[in-house]
C-alpha positions in Angstrom: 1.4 -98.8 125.3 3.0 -97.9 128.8 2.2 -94.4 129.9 1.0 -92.5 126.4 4.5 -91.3 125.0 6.3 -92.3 122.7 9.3 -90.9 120.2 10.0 -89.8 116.9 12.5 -89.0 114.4 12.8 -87.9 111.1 14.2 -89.8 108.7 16.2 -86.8 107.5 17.4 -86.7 110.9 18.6 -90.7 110.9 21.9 -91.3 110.0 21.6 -94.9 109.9 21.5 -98.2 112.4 24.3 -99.4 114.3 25.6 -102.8 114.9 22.8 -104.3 116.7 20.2 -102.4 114.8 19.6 -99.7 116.6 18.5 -96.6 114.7 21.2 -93.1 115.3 20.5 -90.0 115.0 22.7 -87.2 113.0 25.1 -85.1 115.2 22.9 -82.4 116.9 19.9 -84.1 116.4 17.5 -85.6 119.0 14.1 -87.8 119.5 11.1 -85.5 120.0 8.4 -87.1 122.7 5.1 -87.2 121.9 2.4 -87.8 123.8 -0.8 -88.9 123.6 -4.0 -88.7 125.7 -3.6 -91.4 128.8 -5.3 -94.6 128.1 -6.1 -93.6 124.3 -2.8 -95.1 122.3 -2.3 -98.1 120.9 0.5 -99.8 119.1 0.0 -103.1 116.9 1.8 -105.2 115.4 0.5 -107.8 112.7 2.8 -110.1 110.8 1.9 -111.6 107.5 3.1 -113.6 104.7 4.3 -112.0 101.6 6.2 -113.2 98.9 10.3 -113.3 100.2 9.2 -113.6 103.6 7.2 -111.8 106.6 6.2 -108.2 106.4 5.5 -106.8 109.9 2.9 -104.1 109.1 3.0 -101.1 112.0 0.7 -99.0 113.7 0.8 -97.1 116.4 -2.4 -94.9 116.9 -3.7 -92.3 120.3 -5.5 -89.3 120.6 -3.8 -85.8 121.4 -6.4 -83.6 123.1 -7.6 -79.6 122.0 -6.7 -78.4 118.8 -3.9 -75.8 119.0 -2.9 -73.9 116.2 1.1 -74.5 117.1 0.1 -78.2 117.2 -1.5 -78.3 113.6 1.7 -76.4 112.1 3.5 -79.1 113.8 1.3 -82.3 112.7 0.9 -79.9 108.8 5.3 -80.5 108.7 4.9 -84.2 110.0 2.1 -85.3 107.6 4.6 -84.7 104.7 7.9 -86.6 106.4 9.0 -90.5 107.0 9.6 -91.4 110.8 11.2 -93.7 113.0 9.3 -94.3 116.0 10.8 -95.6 119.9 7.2 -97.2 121.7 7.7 -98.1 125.6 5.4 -101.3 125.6 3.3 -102.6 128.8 6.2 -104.6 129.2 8.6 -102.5 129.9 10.5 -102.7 126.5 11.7 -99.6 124.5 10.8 -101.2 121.1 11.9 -99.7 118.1 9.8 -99.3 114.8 11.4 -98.1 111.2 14.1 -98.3 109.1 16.1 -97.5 106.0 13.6 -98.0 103.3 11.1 -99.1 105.5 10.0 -95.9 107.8 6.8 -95.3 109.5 3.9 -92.0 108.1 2.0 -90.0 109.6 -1.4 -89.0 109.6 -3.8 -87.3 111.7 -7.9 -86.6 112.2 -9.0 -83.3 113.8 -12.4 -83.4 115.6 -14.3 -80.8 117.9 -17.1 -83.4 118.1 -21.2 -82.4 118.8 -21.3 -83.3 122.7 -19.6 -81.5 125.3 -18.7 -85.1 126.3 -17.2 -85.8 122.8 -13.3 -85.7 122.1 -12.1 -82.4 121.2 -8.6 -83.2 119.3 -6.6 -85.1 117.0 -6.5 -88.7 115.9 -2.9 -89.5 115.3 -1.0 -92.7 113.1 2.0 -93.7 112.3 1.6 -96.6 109.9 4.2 -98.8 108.1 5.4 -101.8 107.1 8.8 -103.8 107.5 10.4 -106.8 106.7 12.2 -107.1 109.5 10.9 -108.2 113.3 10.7 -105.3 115.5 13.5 -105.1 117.9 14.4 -103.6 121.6 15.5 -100.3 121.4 18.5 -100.6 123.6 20.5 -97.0 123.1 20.0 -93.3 125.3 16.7 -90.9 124.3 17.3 -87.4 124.2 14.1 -85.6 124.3 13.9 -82.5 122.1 12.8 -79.2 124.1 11.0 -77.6 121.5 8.2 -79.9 120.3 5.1 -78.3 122.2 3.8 -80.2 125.2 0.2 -81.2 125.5 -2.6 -79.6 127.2 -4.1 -81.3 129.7 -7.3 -83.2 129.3 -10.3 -82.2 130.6 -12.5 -79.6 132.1 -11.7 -77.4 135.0 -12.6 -78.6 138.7 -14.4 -75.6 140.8 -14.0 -76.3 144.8 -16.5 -74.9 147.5 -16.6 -74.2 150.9 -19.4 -73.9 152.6 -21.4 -72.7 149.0 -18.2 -70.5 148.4 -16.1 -71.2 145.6 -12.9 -70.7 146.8 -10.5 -72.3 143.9 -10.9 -73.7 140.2 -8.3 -75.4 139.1 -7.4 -76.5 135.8 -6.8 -79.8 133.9 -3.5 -81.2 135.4 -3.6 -78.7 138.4 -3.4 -79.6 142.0 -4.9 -78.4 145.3 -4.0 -79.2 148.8 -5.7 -78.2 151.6 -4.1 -78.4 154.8 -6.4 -78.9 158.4 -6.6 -80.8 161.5 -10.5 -81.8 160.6 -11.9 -85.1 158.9 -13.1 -83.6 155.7 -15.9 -85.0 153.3 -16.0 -84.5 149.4 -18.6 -85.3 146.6 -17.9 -85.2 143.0 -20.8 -83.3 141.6 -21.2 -84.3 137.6 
C-alpha cells in the first residue's frame, strides 16, 4: 500500500455506483482519510472459486499508533457500520473496494504492549468479500476535515550541544540549525 492512507465511506453515506462502477457518495457527503502507521498496512487480495463464479475476498490491514480516547469513539461508531474503501496501491492505482451488498467491516485490536519497544496502538481491518474484480477508482476524493489525524509515531528526539540540551523535539517535528561549520552527529539509542 503506497504511502499508509487510504479512504472510507459509509455505506449509509453511498448513494450507489456510477456507469463505470465507480462508487458516489450522497450530496454533502465525503471520503474520510485514514491513515495508518508508515510501512505497517497491507492490502490483499485473494480470489477463489465459489459456486456461480469467483469471490474476491478483501483485506486491508495497518497499525494506527497511541491509543486516544477520540480515536476509540471513532473506531467504537466504525466497528458497527459497512464501508467502502479507496486503497492507493504501490502502483500508483486508486483501487476501489466495496459495493452494494458486498461492503467491507471493520474491526480493530488495541495494544499498549510489555516493552517500551512494543507497539502501543491499534490493529485495524477492513475485511470483505465480492463477486466482482476490484476495479480503478477513477472519480475526485474529498477528504473529510473532521476525522482526527494521527499522532505521530515514536519517541521524542532530545539535541545537545556541547552536553547542553538545547531542543527536544517531538515525533513528526523538525529542527534546523543554521552555521557556517561542518557539524558531526551521533544517534545515541
Amino acid at each position: 500500500v503506497s504511502q499508509s492512507r487510504y479512504w472510507f465511506a459509509a455505506e449509509e453515506d453511498i448513494s450507489g455506483l456510477d456507469d463505470l462502477g465507480n462508487i458516489q457518495l450522497k450530496e454533502g457527503k465525503t471520503w474520510s482519510l485514514g491513515r495508518g502507521v508508515k510501512h505497517s498496512m497491507r492490502l490483499t487480495v485473494k480470489a477463489r472459486i465459489e459456486r456461480g463464479g469467483v469471490l474476491f475476498d478483501i483485506l486491508l490491514d495497518g497499525e494506527i499508533a497511541k491509543y486516544r480516547p477520540e480515536l476509540e469513539a471513532l473506531f467504537s461508531q466504525m466497528r458497527e457500520k459497512r464501508f467502502g474503501i479507496l486503497v492507493k496501491d504501490r502502483n500508483g492505482y486508486v483501487m476501489q473496494f466495496g459495493r452494494p451488498g458486498e461492503w467491507l467491516s471493520f474491526k480493530t485490536d488495541q495494544q499498549t504492549g510489555n516493552l517500551p519497544s512494543d507497539r502501543n496502538g491499534y490493529r485495524f481491518q477492513f475485511e470483505g468479500s465480492m463477486r466482482a474484480q476490484p476495479i480503478s477508482f477513477n472519480s475526485i476524493i474529498i477528504d473529510n476535515p473532521n476525522i482526527p489525524a494521527p499522532e505521530p509515531d515514536g519517541d521524542p528526539v532530545r539535541i545537545y550541544l556541547n552536553g547542553l540540551l538545547v531542543a527536544t523535539i517531538p515525533p513528526g517535528g523538525t529542527f534546523a540549525i543554521t552555521t557556517e561549520f561542518t557539524l558531526e552527529y551521533a544517534i545515541l539509542p
